[in-house]
N, C-alpha and C positions, 0 to 999 in steps of 0.2 A: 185675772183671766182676760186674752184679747176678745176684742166680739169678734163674733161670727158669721156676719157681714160687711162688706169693703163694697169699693168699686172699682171697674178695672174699662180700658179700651181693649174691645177684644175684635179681634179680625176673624173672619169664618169667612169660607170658600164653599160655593153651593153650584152647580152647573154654570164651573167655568165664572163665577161671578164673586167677587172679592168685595165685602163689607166691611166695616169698620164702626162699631158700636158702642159707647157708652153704657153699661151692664152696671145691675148690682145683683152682686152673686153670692154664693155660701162659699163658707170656708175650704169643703170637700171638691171644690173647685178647682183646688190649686193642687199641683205633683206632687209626688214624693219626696221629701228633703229632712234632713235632721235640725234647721234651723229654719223657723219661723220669723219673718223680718217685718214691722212695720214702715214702711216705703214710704218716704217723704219725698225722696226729688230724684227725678231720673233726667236720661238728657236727649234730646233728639239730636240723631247723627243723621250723615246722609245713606247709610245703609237702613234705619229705620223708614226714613222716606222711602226708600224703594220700595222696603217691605207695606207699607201702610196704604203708599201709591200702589200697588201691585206693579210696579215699571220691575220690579227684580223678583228672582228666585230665590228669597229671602228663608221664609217661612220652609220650617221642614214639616210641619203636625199642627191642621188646625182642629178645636181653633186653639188662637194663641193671643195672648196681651205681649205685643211687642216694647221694644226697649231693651237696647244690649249695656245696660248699665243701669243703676241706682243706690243710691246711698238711704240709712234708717236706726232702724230701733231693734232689736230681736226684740221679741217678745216670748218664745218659748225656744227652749232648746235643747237636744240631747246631745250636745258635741262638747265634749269637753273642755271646749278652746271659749265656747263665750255662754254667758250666762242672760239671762233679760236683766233689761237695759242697756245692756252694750251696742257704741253705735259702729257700724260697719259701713263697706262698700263695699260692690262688687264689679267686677266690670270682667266682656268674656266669659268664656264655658259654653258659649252654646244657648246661654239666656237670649230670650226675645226670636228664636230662629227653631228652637226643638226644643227648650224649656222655659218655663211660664216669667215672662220679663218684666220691666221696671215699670211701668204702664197700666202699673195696678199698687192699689194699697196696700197689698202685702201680698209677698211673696215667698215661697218654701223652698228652699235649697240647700245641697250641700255644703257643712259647716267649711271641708275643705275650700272650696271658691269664697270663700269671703276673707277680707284685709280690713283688720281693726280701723278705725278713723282716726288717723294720725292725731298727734297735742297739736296744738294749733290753731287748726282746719274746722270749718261747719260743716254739716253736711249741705247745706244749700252751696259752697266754695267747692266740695268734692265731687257734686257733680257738674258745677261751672267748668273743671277741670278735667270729670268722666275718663271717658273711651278716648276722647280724642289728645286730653292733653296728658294722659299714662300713653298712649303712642308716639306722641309728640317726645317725651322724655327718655322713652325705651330708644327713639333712635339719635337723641342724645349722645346718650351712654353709650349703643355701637358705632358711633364715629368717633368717640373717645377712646374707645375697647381698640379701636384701628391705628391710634396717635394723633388723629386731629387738632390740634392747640391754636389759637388764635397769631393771625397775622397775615392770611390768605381770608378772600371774598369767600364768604359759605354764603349758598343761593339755598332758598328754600321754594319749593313752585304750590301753584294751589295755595296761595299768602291768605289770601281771605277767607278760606276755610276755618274749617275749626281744629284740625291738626295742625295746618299753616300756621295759625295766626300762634297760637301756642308755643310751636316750635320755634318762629320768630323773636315772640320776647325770651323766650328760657336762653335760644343766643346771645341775643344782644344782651343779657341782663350778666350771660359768662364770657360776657369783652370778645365777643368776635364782630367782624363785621358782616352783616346780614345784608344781602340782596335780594330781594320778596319779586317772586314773579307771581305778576295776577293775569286773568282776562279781564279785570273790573277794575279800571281807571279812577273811576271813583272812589275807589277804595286807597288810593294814593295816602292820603293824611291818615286815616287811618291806620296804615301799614305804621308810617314815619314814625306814629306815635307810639306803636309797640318797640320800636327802637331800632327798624331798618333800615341803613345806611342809603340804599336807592330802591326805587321803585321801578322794575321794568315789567314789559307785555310779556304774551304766554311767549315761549319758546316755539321760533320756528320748526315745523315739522320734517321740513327735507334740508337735507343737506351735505356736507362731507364728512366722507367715513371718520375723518379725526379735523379738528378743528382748533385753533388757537387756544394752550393751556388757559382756562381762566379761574374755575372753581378750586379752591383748595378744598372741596368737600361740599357737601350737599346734601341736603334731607328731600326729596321726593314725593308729594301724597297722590299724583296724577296716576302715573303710569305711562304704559302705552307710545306715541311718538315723543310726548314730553320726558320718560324716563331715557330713552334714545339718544335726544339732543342733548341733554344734561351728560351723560355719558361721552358724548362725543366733544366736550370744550372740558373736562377734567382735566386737571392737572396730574403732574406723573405721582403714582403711590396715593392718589389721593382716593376716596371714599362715598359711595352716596347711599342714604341708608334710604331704603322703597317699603312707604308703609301702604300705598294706596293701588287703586289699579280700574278707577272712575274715566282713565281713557282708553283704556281696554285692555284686554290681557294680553294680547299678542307684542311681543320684543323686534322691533324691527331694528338686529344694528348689525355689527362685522366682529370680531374678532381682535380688532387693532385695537379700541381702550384697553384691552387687558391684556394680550401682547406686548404691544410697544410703547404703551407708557401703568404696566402694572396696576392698573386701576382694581378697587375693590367694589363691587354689586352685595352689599350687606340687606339681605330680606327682614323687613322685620315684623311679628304678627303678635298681635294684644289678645288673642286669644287664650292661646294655651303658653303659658310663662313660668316656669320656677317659682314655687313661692319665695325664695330670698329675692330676687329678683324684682318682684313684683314690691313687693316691701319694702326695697330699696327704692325701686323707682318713685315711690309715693313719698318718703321722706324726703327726694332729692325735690321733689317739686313744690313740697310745703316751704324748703329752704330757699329756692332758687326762680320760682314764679313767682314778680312781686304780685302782692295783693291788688295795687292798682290797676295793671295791666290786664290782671285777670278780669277786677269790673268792666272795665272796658269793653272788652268783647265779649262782654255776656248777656243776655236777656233772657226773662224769666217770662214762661206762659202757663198758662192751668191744662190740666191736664184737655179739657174740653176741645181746646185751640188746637189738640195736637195734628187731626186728620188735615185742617185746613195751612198748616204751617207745613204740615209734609211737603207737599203742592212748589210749595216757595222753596224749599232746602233744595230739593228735586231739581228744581228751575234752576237753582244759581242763586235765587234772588233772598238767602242767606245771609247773614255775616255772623263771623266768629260761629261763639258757643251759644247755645239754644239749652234754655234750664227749663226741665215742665217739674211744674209745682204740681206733684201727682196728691196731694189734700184738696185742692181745687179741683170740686170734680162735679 
């Protein structure tokens, strides 16, 4: 039998005032679900930061222990797909935003939303690789789904992110050559050493309605003027897949990438995804993200660190993947 005590970071909204607290709660605590999961590692994203900062309109029901991803244990189960002890992940549905997230010990959810834990893989590796690096892979595969093949500059923007940086090795690891646009200079060696060909600055914001062919394709996590300019130097029939939207939702462009030189705007959202799909994309990254690349841009913190780490993801003052060690608590 699991106990019937955990801990969890829980956020509560009280006149207008957002807190963020370390709890030890009962089990009766946690939703509805057919699957009971002992929670070992979840990951901080920059969407948790919003949510934890209160900078975003994150949270739909508090309170709530955030974290839109985590990797575990079941421990109890009535889904016929997993028994206790099987180790799982979940990433999406809705966790961490309207139902009870990875930011806590255990968690109860729909057997449906969970993905066995590939041969391979740990769970402290699954969620090194979370939300951001099953996003990073989803837009992979839809630049591949378009014909993409290596021998044109694929630009990836937001490089030192934690989609970024992901996307960048899973390239360069499948022989393309990668061009990593950062705003963080410093971050130069570190991009090179995930295995991008150059390192340039953010992309100008104004400029002309179409621009000198240069991308053969593009992965996107910004949005906003950067999705823009990116679209405006594609090459003809070429592809960018937009996983992020961190510089605003609004599209400022014309009509002529995708007139006159056929360009594809492929959206892609780690939310709600096919389960083959989704199973797929996990396999391709157990095979295709080397392991080292992945330590690299990872760092582990206990769950405790997680309010004051928001702060910094928030900021920029980030890199890579962010692992919270939710047994550190």
């Amino acid at each position: 039998m699991t106990s019937n005590t955990f801990k969890a970071l829980v956020l509560d909204q009280r006149d207008g005032q957002l807190t963020a607290t370390l709890q030890s709660l009962g089990i009766d605590a946690l939703p509805a679900g057919d699957v009971l999961v002992d929670v070992a590692y979840s990951s901080l994203n920059y969407k948790d930061g919003l949510a934890i900062t209160g900078r975003g309109k994150i949270i739909r029901a508090f309170p709530m222990a955030p974290g839109i991803d985590f990797a575990g244990t079941v421990a109890e189960s009535q889904h016929p797909d997993y028994r206790p002890g099987d180790q799982v992940i979940l990433t999406g549905w809705g966790v961490g935003e309207r139902h009870w997230g990875g930011m806590s010990q255990k968690a109860r959810v729909k057997g449906d939303w969970l993905v066995p834990l590939p041969a391979g893989l740990s769970l402290q590796q699954a969620m090194a690789i979370g939300t951001a690096g099953f996003t990073a892979m989803l837009c992979v595969m839809a630049l591949e789904d378009h014909g993409f093949a290596p021998g044109r500059e694929l630009l990836v923007t937001g490089a030192s992110g934690g989609v970024g940086g992901v996307a960048v090795a899973l390239l360069a690891q499948l022989g393309h050559t990668v061009v990593a646009s950062t705003g963080r200079a410093e971050e130069r060696d570190y991009l090179a050493a995930l295995g991008a060909r150059e390192v340039i600055g953010r992309l100008p914001a104004e400029g002309k309605p179409l621009e000198s062919e240069r991308w053969g394709g593009a992965v996107d996590t910004v949005g906003g003027a950067t999705l823009a300019a990116v679209l405006r130097a594609l090459a003809y029939r070429a592809s960018v897949a937009a996983c992020g939207n961190a510089g605003g939702m609004e599209l400022a462009t014309t009509v002529f990438p995708f007139i006159l030189r056929g360009v594809n705007l492929l959206g892609v959202e780690s939310v709600i995804c096919p389960p083959e799909r989704r199973r797929a994309a996990w396999a391709r990254l157990v095979r295709d993200l080397p392991a080292d690349k992945l330590d690299r841009m990872t760092q582990i913190v206990p769950l405790a660190d997680v309010p004051a780490f928001s702060q910094k993801i928030v900021a920029g003052n980030v890199r890579g993947r962010v692992v919270v060690d939710v047994g550190q608590a």
